[in-house]
C-alpha positions, 0 to 999 in steps of 0.5 A: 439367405439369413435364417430370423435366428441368425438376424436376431444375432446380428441386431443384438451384435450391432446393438452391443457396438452402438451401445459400447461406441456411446460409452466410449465416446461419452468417456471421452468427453467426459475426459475432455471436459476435466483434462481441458481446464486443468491443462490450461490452468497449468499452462497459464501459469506456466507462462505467467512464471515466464512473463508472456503475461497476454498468453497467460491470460488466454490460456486460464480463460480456457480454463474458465470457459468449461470451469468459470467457478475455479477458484485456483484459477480466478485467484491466478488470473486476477494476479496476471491482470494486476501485473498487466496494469489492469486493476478494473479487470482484477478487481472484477476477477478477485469479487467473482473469487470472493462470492465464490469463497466468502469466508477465505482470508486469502481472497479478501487480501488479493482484493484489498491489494487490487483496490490499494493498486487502484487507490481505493483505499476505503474498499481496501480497508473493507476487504483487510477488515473482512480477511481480519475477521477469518483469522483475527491472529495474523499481523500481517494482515492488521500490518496492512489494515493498520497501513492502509487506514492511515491513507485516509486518515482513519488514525484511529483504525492505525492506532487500533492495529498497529498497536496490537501488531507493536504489542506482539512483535515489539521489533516491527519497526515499520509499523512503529513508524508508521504508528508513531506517525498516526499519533502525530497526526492525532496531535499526541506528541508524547505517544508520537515521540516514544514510537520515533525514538524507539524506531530511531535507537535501530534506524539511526541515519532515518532523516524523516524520523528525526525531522518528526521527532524535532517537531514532537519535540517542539510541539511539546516545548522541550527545544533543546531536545528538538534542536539535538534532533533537527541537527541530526537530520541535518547531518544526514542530508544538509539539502532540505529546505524544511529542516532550516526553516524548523531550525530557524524557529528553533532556535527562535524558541531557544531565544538564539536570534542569531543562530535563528536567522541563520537557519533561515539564510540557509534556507534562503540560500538552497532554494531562493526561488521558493516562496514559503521562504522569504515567507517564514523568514519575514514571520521571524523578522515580525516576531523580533520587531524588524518590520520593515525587514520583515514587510521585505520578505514578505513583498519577495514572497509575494513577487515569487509567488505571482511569477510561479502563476 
């Protein structure tokens, strides 16, 4: 029979074993809850290098379900949704990862790009703008801001970007370009004009460069500069209908009627069934007093027209 001593021994034993078995156990899960994120992050991204986009998915949501606020882990996420096509469910994942981190140039960048996927240009610019204010120096962020403005025609946010990016990176031409376009849109030629021709001493075989810098040139009355340039493009590509239609008026300008009307033949010739044609070719007719030539192209115009509807 146990003596009360050797009871007292064995309850203080038990005890110590309940007690080391919780701590053991506790261990444990905290192991569990830290080790079990981390390894499904990793994994995630894993297959997210490999392509099996869906299981990446799976697999960072895991991640998240014990961790929702990881940021890591939503900036990786909203990555997969965008190569998934789903632009709703990365734009949702990259907001979550702003509130979490406001200040974070980075996140603003990854939602702006998910608004820009989603054409939702305005909010793009938003984000661009808000990244800008945590690191004011980065050019490929005013690149972008600069872009994205003019999409929605905001020309003066362009300007305002995309030449501070010109003034520090004189060889950025793609913003160049794409400055010189927003001063065309804002009807200033001369600052267009400087901008394509820069762009072009680089670029020499870009056809829409010298089909805007004909039209800068003609906006601005130098024609035997705008004709040099329209039969630049020409050289480069001799399909395209608009640069005839230019070079007809051109050459209208220049009081070349011959070489004028040739331009609009040409035309004619490479795409007879389209309507803005006959069109401008009877506005030419008009100017030099064929009326009666003109109302026919005006009534092949019209024909044309109607058998498009």
């Amino acid at each position: 029979m146990l003596n009360k001593s050797t009871l007292k021994n064995i309850v203080v034993l038990l005890s110590i074993l309940v007690y080391l078995f919780t701590q053991s156990h506790a261990c444990y899960a905290r192991k569990e809850t830290v080790l079990f994120p981390v390894l499904n992050y990793q994994e995630g991204i894993r297959l997210h290098k490999q392509g099996d986009l869906k299981s990446a998915v799976v697999h960072l949501n895991n991640a998240l379900t014990i961790n929702p606020n990881d940021l890591p882990t939503l900036i990786e996420l909203g990555q997969v949704f965008l190569e998934l096509s789903r632009k709703d469910l990365a734009i949702s994942t990259f907001k979550r990862a702003v509130a979490l981190s406001p200040g974070d140039a980075l996140v603003h960048v990854l939602l702006g790009n998910a608004y820009m996927d989603d054409k939702k240009y305005k909010e793009a610019t938003s984000e661009f703008q808000h990244a800008i204010k945590s690191e004011p120096d980065n050019i490929l962020l005013r690149v972008n801001l600069g872009l994205v403005c003019s999409l929605f025609s905001d020309y003066n946010c362009t300007v305002d970007n995309l030449g501070k990016v010109v003034i520090a990176y004189p060889f950025q031409l793609k913003a160049r370009a794409a400055l010189g376009s927003a001063y065309h849109s804002m009807k200033d030629y001369a600052l267009a004009k400087e901008q394509y021709k820069f762009v072009l001493g680089y670029e020499p075989d870009n056809l829409t460069l010298w089909y805007n810098l004909a039209k800068c040139e003609l906006a601005l009355d130098d024609y035997s500069s705008a004709k040099a340039s329209i039969d630049k493009a020409i050289s480069i590509d001799p399909s395209v209908v608009e640069l005839y239609l230019d070079k007809g008026l051109i050459h209208y300008k220049l009081n070349e009627l011959k070489e004028a009307e040739d331009g609009y033949l040409a035309a004619l010739k490479i795409e007879p069934s389209n309507p803005s044609v006959p069109a401008e070719y009877g506005n030419f007719m008009w100017r030099t007093g064929a009326y009666s030539k003109a109302a026919e192209q005006y009534d092949k115009a019209f024909l044309l027209l109607f058998s498009q509807v």
